[in-house]
N, C-alpha and C positions, 0 to 999 in steps of 0.2 A: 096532378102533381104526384112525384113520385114516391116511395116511401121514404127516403134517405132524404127527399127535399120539406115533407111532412116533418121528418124530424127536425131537421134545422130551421124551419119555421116556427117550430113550436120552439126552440131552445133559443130562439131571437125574440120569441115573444114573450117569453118566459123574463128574459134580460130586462128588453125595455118595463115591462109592470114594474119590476124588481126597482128600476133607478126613478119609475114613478112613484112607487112605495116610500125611495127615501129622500125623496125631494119633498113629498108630502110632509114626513115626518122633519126634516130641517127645519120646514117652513112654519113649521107648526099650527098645521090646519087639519080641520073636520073634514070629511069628506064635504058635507052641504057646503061649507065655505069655500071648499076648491071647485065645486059644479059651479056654485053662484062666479065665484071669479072666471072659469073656463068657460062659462055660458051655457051649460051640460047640466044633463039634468043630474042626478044625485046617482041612479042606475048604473047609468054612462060611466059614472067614474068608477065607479063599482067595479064595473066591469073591466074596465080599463087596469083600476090598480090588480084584479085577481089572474090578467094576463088572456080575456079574453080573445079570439081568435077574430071574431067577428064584427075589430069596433074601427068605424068608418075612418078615413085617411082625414078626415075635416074635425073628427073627435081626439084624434091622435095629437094634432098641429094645434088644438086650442087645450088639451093636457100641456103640452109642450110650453107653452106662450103661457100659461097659468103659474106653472113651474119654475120658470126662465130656462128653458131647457132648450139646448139648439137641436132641431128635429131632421136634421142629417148627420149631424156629428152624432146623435142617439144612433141613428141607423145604420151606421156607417160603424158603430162601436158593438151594437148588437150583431151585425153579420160577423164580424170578426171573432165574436165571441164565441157562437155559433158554429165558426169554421172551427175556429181551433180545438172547439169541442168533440166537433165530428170531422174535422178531415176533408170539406169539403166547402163548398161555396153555392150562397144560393144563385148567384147571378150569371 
């Protein structure tokens, strides 16, 4: 990956935590009561809400479905965000 694709990665990834972060807080749950509802361990979400790089596409989709969060239109909102930030596109 290239560094400018490194960057827009990171600033997609940044996004989606961001809209997990406040969908958490809408919903008004603990993290353990969002792993227990997403099926993820407590970690997991952890990780997920601080923007991790490394959280599998199956922990992503059951964040998502935890949340009620449609998990293309997420991604489809975090590239765009991404572009517009940087000027480019990851795909």
């Amino acid at each position: 990956m290239t560094g400018n694709r490194k960057v827009l990665a990171a600033t997609a990834t940044a996004y989606i935590s961001a809209e997990f972060e406040r969908a958490k807080l809408a919903k008004r749950v603990s993290v353990r009561a969002l792993a227990t509802e997403a099926h993820l361990g407590s970690s997991t979400v952890q990780r997920a809400l601080k923007g991790s790089s490394d959280l599998p596409v199956e922990a992503y989709l059951m964040m998502c479905s935890a949340l009620g969060i449609n998990p293309v239109d997420l991604m489809k909102r975090a590239e765009e965000h991404a572009s517009a930030a940087h000027g480019d596109k990851l795909g």
